[in-house]
C-alpha positions in Angstrom: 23.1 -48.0 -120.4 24.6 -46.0 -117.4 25.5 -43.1 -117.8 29.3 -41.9 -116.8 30.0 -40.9 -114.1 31.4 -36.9 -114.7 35.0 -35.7 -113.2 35.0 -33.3 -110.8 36.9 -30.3 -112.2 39.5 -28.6 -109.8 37.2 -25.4 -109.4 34.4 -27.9 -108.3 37.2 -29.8 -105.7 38.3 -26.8 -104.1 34.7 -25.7 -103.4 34.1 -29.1 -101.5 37.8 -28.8 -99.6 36.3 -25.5 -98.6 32.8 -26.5 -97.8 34.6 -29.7 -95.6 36.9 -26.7 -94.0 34.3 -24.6 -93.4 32.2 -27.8 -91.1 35.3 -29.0 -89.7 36.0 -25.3 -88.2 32.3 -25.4 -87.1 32.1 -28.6 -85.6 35.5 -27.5 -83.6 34.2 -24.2 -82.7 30.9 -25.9 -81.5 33.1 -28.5 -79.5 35.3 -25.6 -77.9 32.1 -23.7 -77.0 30.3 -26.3 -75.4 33.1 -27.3 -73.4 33.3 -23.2 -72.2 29.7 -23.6 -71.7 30.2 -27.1 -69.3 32.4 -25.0 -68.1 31.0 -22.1 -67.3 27.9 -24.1 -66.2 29.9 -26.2 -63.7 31.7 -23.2 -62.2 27.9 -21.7 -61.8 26.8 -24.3 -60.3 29.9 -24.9 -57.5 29.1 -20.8 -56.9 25.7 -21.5 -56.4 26.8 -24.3 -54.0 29.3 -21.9 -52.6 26.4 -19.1 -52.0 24.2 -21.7 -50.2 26.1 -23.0 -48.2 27.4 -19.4 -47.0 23.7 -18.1 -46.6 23.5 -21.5 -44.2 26.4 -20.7 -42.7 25.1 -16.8 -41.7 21.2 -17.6 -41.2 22.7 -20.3 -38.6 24.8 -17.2 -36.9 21.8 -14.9 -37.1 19.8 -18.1 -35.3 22.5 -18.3 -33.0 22.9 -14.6 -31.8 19.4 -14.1 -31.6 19.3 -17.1 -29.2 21.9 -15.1 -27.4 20.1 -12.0 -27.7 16.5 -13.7 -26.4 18.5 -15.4 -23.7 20.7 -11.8 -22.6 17.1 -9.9 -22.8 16.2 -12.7 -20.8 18.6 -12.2 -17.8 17.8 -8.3 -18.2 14.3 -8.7 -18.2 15.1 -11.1 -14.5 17.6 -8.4 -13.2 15.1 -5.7 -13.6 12.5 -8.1 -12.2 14.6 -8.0 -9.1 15.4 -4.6 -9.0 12.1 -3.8 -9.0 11.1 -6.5 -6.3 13.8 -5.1 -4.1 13.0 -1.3 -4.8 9.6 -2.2 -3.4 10.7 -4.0 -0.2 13.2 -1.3 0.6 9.7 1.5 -0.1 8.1 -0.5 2.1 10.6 -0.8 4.4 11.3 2.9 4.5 7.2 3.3 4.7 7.5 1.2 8.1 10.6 2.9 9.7 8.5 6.4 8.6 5.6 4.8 11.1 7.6 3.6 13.4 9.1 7.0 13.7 5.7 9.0 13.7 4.7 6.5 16.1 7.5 7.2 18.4 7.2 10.9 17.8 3.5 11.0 19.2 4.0 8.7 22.5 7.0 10.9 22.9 4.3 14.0 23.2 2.2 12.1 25.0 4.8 11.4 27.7 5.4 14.5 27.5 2.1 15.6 28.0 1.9 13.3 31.2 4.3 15.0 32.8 2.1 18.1 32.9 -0.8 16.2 34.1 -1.8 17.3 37.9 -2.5 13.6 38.9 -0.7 10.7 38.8 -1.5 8.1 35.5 -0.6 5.6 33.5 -0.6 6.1 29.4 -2.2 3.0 28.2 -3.2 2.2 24.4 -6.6 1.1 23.2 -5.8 -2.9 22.4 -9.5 -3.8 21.1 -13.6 -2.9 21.1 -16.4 -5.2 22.6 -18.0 -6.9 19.2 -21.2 -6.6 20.7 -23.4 -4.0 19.0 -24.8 -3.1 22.5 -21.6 -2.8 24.2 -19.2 0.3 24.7 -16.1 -1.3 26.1 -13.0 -0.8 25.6 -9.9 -3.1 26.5 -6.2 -1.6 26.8 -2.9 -3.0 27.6 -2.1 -2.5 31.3 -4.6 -3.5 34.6 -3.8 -3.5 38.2 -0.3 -4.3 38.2 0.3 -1.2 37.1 -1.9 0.7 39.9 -5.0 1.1 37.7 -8.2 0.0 39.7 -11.9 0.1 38.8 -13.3 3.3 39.2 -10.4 5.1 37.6 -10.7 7.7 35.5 -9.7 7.7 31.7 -8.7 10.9 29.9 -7.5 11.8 26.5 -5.2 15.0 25.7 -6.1 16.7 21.8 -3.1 18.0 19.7 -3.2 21.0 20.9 -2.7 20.3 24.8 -7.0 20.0 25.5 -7.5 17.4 28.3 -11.0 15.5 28.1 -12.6 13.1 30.3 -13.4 10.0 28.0 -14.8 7.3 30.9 -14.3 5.2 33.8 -12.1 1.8 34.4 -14.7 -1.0 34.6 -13.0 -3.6 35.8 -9.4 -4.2 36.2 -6.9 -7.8 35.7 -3.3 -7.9 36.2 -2.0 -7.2 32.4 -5.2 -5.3 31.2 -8.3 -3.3 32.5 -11.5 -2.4 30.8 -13.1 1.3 30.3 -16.2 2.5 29.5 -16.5 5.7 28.1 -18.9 8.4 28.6 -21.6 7.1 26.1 -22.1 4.6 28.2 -25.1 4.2 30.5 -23.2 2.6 33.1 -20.7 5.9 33.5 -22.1 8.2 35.8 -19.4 11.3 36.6 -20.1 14.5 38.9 -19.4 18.1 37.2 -20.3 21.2 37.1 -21.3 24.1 35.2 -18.1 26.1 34.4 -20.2 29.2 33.8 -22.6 29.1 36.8 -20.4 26.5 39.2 -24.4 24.3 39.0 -23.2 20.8 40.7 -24.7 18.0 37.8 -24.2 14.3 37.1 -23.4 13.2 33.8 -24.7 9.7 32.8 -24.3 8.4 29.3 -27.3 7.1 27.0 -25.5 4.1 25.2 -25.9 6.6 22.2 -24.0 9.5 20.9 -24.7 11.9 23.2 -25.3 12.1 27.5 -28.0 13.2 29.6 -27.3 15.8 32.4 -29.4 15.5 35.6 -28.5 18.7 38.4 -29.6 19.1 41.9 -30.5 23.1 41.4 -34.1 23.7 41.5 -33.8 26.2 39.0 -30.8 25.2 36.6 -29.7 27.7 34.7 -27.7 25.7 32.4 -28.3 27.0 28.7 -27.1 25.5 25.5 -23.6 26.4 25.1 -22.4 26.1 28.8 -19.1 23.9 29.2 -19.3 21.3 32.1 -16.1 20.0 33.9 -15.8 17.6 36.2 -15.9 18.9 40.0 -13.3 18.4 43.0 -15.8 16.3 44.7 -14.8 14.0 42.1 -12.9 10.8 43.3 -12.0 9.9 39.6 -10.8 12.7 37.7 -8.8 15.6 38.9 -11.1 19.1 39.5 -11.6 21.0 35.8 -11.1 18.4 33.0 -13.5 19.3 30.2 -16.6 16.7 29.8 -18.4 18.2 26.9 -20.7 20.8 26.2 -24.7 21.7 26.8 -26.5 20.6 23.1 -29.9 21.7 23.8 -31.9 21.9 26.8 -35.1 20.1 26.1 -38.4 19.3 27.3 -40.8 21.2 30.3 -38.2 19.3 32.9 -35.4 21.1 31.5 -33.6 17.4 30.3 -30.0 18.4 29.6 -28.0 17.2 26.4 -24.5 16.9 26.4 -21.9 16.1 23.8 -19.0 14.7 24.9 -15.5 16.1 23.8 -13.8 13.3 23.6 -13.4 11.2 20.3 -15.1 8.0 21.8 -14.7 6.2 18.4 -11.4 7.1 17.2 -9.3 7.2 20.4 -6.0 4.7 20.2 -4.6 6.1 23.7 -6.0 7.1 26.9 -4.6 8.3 30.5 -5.7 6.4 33.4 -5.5 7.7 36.9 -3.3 5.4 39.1 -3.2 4.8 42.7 -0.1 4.9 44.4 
Protein backbone atom coordinates (compact mmCIF):
# COMPACT_ATOMS: atom_id res chain seq x y z
CA UNK A 1 0.00 0.00 0.00
CA UNK A 2 1.24 3.62 -0.97
CA UNK A 3 2.50 5.41 1.24
CA UNK A 4 0.99 9.20 1.88
CA UNK A 5 2.09 11.55 0.50
CA UNK A 6 3.61 14.15 3.53
CA UNK A 7 2.52 18.06 3.74
CA UNK A 8 4.88 20.37 3.30
CA UNK A 9 5.17 22.44 6.53
CA UNK A 10 5.38 26.34 6.09
CA UNK A 11 9.17 26.38 7.22
CA UNK A 12 9.67 23.78 4.38
CA UNK A 13 7.46 26.23 1.72
CA UNK A 14 9.23 29.32 2.45
CA UNK A 15 12.57 27.55 1.81
CA UNK A 16 11.34 26.50 -1.73
CA UNK A 17 9.71 30.29 -2.36
CA UNK A 18 13.24 31.24 -1.50
CA UNK A 19 15.23 28.77 -3.36
CA UNK A 20 12.69 29.66 -6.67
CA UNK A 21 13.57 33.54 -5.76
CA UNK A 22 16.92 32.94 -5.47
CA UNK A 23 16.99 31.16 -9.53
CA UNK A 24 14.65 33.55 -10.79
CA UNK A 25 17.10 36.53 -9.63
CA UNK A 26 19.86 34.42 -11.28
CA UNK A 27 18.34 33.59 -14.40
CA UNK A 28 17.56 37.55 -14.68
CA UNK A 29 20.88 38.60 -13.68
CA UNK A 30 22.36 36.07 -16.18
CA UNK A 31 19.84 37.47 -18.90
CA UNK A 32 20.80 41.29 -18.03
CA UNK A 33 24.47 40.31 -18.26
CA UNK A 34 24.51 38.65 -21.37
CA UNK A 35 22.70 41.18 -22.98
CA UNK A 36 25.63 43.87 -21.54
CA UNK A 37 27.94 41.38 -22.85
CA UNK A 38 26.14 41.31 -26.64
CA UNK A 39 26.40 44.51 -25.96
CA UNK A 40 29.56 45.32 -25.17
CA UNK A 41 30.72 42.70 -27.80
CA UNK A 42 28.76 44.42 -30.56
CA UNK A 43 30.05 47.92 -29.67
CA UNK A 44 33.69 46.14 -29.86
CA UNK A 45 33.25 44.86 -32.77
CA UNK A 46 31.73 48.22 -34.70
CA UNK A 47 35.16 49.96 -32.95
CA UNK A 48 37.16 47.43 -34.40
CA UNK A 49 35.37 48.12 -37.65
CA UNK A 50 35.73 51.84 -36.92
CA UNK A 51 39.65 51.31 -36.30
CA UNK A 52 40.06 49.40 -39.64
CA UNK A 53 38.60 51.27 -41.67
CA UNK A 54 40.56 54.48 -40.18
CA UNK A 55 44.00 52.70 -40.44
CA UNK A 56 42.72 52.11 -44.34
CA UNK A 57 41.78 55.41 -44.50
CA UNK A 58 45.54 56.78 -43.31
CA UNK A 59 47.81 53.92 -44.87
CA UNK A 60 45.90 55.03 -48.22
CA UNK A 61 47.12 58.89 -47.39
CA UNK A 62 50.63 57.72 -46.43
CA UNK A 63 50.36 55.64 -50.08
CA UNK A 64 49.24 58.74 -51.55
CA UNK A 65 51.80 61.37 -50.21
CA UNK A 66 54.54 59.17 -50.73
CA UNK A 67 53.46 58.96 -54.35
CA UNK A 68 53.55 62.67 -54.14
CA UNK A 69 56.78 62.74 -52.43
CA UNK A 70 58.45 59.97 -55.14
CA UNK A 71 56.94 62.02 -57.82
CA UNK A 72 58.18 65.83 -56.20
CA UNK A 73 61.79 64.08 -55.59
CA UNK A 74 61.23 63.10 -59.04
CA UNK A 75 60.93 66.67 -60.58
CA UNK A 76 63.86 67.68 -58.16
CA UNK A 77 66.03 64.96 -59.11
CA UNK A 78 65.07 66.39 -63.27
CA UNK A 79 65.69 70.08 -62.14
CA UNK A 80 69.01 69.32 -60.83
CA UNK A 81 69.66 67.11 -63.79
CA UNK A 82 69.30 70.18 -65.77
CA UNK A 83 71.02 72.48 -63.71
CA UNK A 84 73.86 70.45 -63.84
CA UNK A 85 73.58 69.86 -67.72
CA UNK A 86 73.38 73.62 -68.14
CA UNK A 87 76.25 74.45 -65.52
CA UNK A 88 78.40 72.25 -67.77
CA UNK A 89 77.53 73.94 -71.20
CA UNK A 90 77.96 77.35 -69.67
CA UNK A 91 81.90 75.85 -68.15
CA UNK A 92 82.39 74.91 -71.36
CA UNK A 93 81.26 77.73 -72.91
CA UNK A 94 83.28 80.03 -70.68
CA UNK A 95 86.36 77.39 -71.37
CA UNK A 96 85.92 78.35 -75.17
CA UNK A 97 85.52 82.19 -74.95
CA UNK A 98 88.82 81.70 -72.38
CA UNK A 99 90.61 80.21 -75.77
CA UNK A 100 89.19 82.33 -77.96
CA UNK A 101 90.57 85.14 -75.93
CA UNK A 102 94.18 83.62 -75.42
CA UNK A 103 94.03 82.96 -78.92
CA UNK A 104 93.34 86.49 -79.77
CA UNK A 105 95.76 87.68 -77.24
CA UNK A 106 98.75 85.80 -78.98
CA UNK A 107 98.01 86.81 -82.87
CA UNK A 108 97.63 90.18 -81.28
CA UNK A 109 101.52 89.86 -80.18
CA UNK A 110 102.36 88.44 -83.14
CA UNK A 111 100.97 91.35 -85.19
CA UNK A 112 102.62 93.07 -83.12
CA UNK A 113 105.79 91.52 -83.46
CA UNK A 114 105.42 91.92 -87.32
CA UNK A 115 105.47 95.27 -87.22
CA UNK A 116 109.02 95.21 -85.84
CA UNK A 117 110.11 92.90 -88.43
CA UNK A 118 112.75 94.65 -90.99
CA UNK A 119 111.14 92.93 -94.06
CA UNK A 120 108.00 92.84 -95.33
CA UNK A 121 105.70 89.39 -94.43
CA UNK A 122 102.71 87.74 -94.12
CA UNK A 123 101.69 85.89 -90.64
CA UNK A 124 100.36 82.65 -91.78
CA UNK A 125 99.20 79.57 -89.52
CA UNK A 126 100.34 76.06 -89.83
CA UNK A 127 96.92 74.31 -91.39
CA UNK A 128 98.36 70.54 -91.57
CA UNK A 129 101.77 68.04 -91.80
CA UNK A 130 102.56 65.75 -94.89
CA UNK A 131 101.38 61.99 -93.50
CA UNK A 132 104.22 60.60 -95.10
CA UNK A 133 106.88 59.47 -92.66
CA UNK A 134 109.54 60.62 -95.12
CA UNK A 135 108.22 63.95 -95.70
CA UNK A 136 108.77 67.39 -93.81
CA UNK A 137 106.10 69.54 -95.27
CA UNK A 138 104.22 71.79 -94.00
CA UNK A 139 100.86 73.39 -95.49
CA UNK A 140 99.51 76.95 -94.19
CA UNK A 141 96.63 79.01 -95.01
CA UNK A 142 97.61 81.76 -97.45
CA UNK A 143 99.81 81.24 -101.13
CA UNK A 144 100.43 83.68 -103.82
CA UNK A 145 97.59 85.77 -103.67
CA UNK A 146 98.85 87.09 -100.81
CA UNK A 147 102.54 87.85 -102.28
CA UNK A 148 104.16 84.71 -100.94
CA UNK A 149 106.22 82.91 -103.74
CA UNK A 150 108.42 79.84 -103.65
CA UNK A 151 111.67 80.50 -102.41
CA UNK A 152 110.45 82.63 -99.52
CA UNK A 153 111.56 82.55 -96.42
CA UNK A 154 109.63 81.31 -93.17
CA UNK A 155 110.51 82.56 -89.68
CA UNK A 156 109.13 82.00 -86.28
CA UNK A 157 109.48 84.82 -83.35
CA UNK A 158 109.86 82.95 -79.46
CA UNK A 159 108.00 84.60 -76.53
CA UNK A 160 110.48 86.52 -75.66
CA UNK A 161 111.00 88.55 -79.03
CA UNK A 162 113.89 85.66 -80.59
CA UNK A 163 113.47 85.62 -84.44
CA UNK A 164 114.56 82.12 -86.04
CA UNK A 165 114.74 81.03 -89.49
CA UNK A 166 112.42 77.82 -89.65
CA UNK A 167 112.56 76.98 -93.74
CA UNK A 168 111.80 77.98 -97.19
CA UNK A 169 108.30 78.18 -99.25
CA UNK A 170 108.21 75.12 -101.52
CA UNK A 171 105.77 75.73 -103.72
CA UNK A 172 103.05 78.28 -103.68
CA UNK A 173 98.88 78.10 -104.91
CA UNK A 174 96.51 80.95 -104.67
CA UNK A 175 94.88 80.19 -101.08
CA UNK A 176 97.86 78.15 -99.58
CA UNK A 177 101.64 77.56 -100.03
CA UNK A 178 103.91 74.79 -98.71
CA UNK A 179 107.26 75.17 -96.48
CA UNK A 180 109.80 73.08 -95.74
CA UNK A 181 111.67 73.59 -92.85
CA UNK A 182 115.24 73.46 -92.10
CA UNK A 183 115.32 69.56 -91.38
CA UNK A 184 114.76 69.16 -94.57
CA UNK A 185 117.26 68.01 -97.19
CA UNK A 186 115.87 69.93 -99.83
CA UNK A 187 116.42 73.51 -97.68
CA UNK A 188 119.70 74.78 -98.47
CA UNK A 189 120.14 78.55 -96.73
CA UNK A 190 123.53 80.74 -96.76
CA UNK A 191 124.86 82.05 -93.25
CA UNK A 192 127.48 82.76 -91.52
CA UNK A 193 129.43 82.37 -88.50
CA UNK A 194 128.30 85.23 -86.10
CA UNK A 195 131.60 84.83 -84.20
CA UNK A 196 134.16 84.66 -87.09
CA UNK A 197 131.80 86.22 -90.11
CA UNK A 198 132.94 82.28 -91.98
CA UNK A 199 130.37 82.36 -95.13
CA UNK A 200 128.56 78.50 -94.72
CA UNK A 201 125.56 76.74 -96.27
CA UNK A 202 123.20 75.06 -94.19
CA UNK A 203 121.46 72.01 -95.71
CA UNK A 204 119.08 69.89 -93.59
CA UNK A 205 119.51 65.93 -93.17
CA UNK A 206 115.66 64.90 -93.13
CA UNK A 207 116.58 64.24 -89.41
CA UNK A 208 116.82 66.29 -86.28
CA UNK A 209 119.64 68.08 -86.90
CA UNK A 210 121.58 69.96 -90.22
CA UNK A 211 124.85 69.66 -91.79
CA UNK A 212 127.08 72.80 -92.33
CA UNK A 213 129.33 72.85 -95.40
CA UNK A 214 131.80 76.35 -95.57
CA UNK A 215 133.97 77.60 -98.22
CA UNK A 216 137.04 78.58 -95.70
CA UNK A 217 139.89 76.24 -96.08
CA UNK A 218 140.52 76.48 -92.58
CA UNK A 219 137.02 76.79 -90.74
CA UNK A 220 137.31 77.84 -87.55
CA UNK A 221 133.87 77.14 -86.54
CA UNK A 222 133.89 75.42 -82.92
CA UNK A 223 131.07 73.90 -81.10
CA UNK A 224 129.19 76.57 -79.58
CA UNK A 225 129.34 79.22 -82.48
CA UNK A 226 125.80 80.82 -83.53
CA UNK A 227 125.20 80.95 -87.36
CA UNK A 228 122.81 83.52 -88.92
CA UNK A 229 121.79 83.87 -92.01
CA UNK A 230 124.05 86.33 -94.29
CA UNK A 231 122.96 89.58 -96.51
CA UNK A 232 123.80 87.67 -99.50
CA UNK A 233 120.72 85.96 -98.68
CA UNK A 234 117.69 86.41 -101.13
CA UNK A 235 115.26 84.76 -98.60
CA UNK A 236 115.67 85.94 -95.23
CA UNK A 237 116.69 89.40 -94.06
CA UNK A 238 120.78 89.62 -92.89
CA UNK A 239 121.10 88.28 -88.99
CA UNK A 240 118.09 85.88 -88.20
CA UNK A 241 119.37 83.14 -85.94
CA UNK A 242 119.63 79.55 -87.68
CA UNK A 243 120.84 77.47 -84.91
CA UNK A 244 123.91 76.68 -83.26
CA UNK A 245 127.28 74.50 -83.93
CA UNK A 246 126.59 70.82 -82.03
CA UNK A 247 129.79 69.25 -82.55
CA UNK A 248 132.32 69.39 -85.18
CA UNK A 249 132.98 65.93 -86.27
CA UNK A 250 135.15 63.82 -88.27
CA UNK A 251 138.95 64.53 -90.00
CA UNK A 252 136.86 66.87 -92.71
CA UNK A 253 135.72 68.98 -89.97
CA UNK A 254 131.67 67.95 -90.86
CA UNK A 255 129.65 70.60 -89.08
CA UNK A 256 126.48 69.86 -86.86
CA UNK A 257 123.85 72.18 -86.39
CA UNK A 258 120.77 72.34 -84.34
CA UNK A 259 118.23 74.34 -85.47
CA UNK A 260 116.41 76.96 -83.14
CA UNK A 261 113.39 76.77 -84.29
CA UNK A 262 110.69 74.38 -82.88
CA UNK A 263 110.13 72.42 -86.26
CA UNK A 264 107.57 70.05 -84.59
CA UNK A 265 105.59 72.30 -82.47
CA UNK A 266 105.28 75.50 -84.57
CA UNK A 267 101.37 76.64 -85.22
CA UNK A 268 102.47 79.99 -86.88
CA UNK A 269 105.16 81.17 -89.10
CA UNK A 270 106.27 84.59 -90.93
CA UNK A 271 106.67 84.40 -94.57
CA UNK A 272 108.56 87.05 -96.53
CA UNK A 273 106.27 88.65 -99.24
CA UNK A 274 107.04 90.34 -102.38
CA UNK A 275 105.63 93.42 -103.08
Amino acid sequence: MPRPVPKLSRKSLSLLFVALFLVLATIVGLASRGVTVGGVIFGSARSALRGISSGVAGAVDAVVAYGRAVVFARSVHDDNQLLREQNQLLTARVHVLEGERDELLKRQQLVDVQQDLPVPTVLVQVTGRAAAAVSLDVFIDYGSSSGIRAGAGAFVVDINGHTYVFGKVLEAYPGSATVIPLLDSRCVISGINSRTGEDVLVRGTDGSTCNLSFISPLPQFKAGDIVVTSSSSTSFPPNIAVGIVEAVKGDNARLVLRPFAPVWATRWLYVTITQ
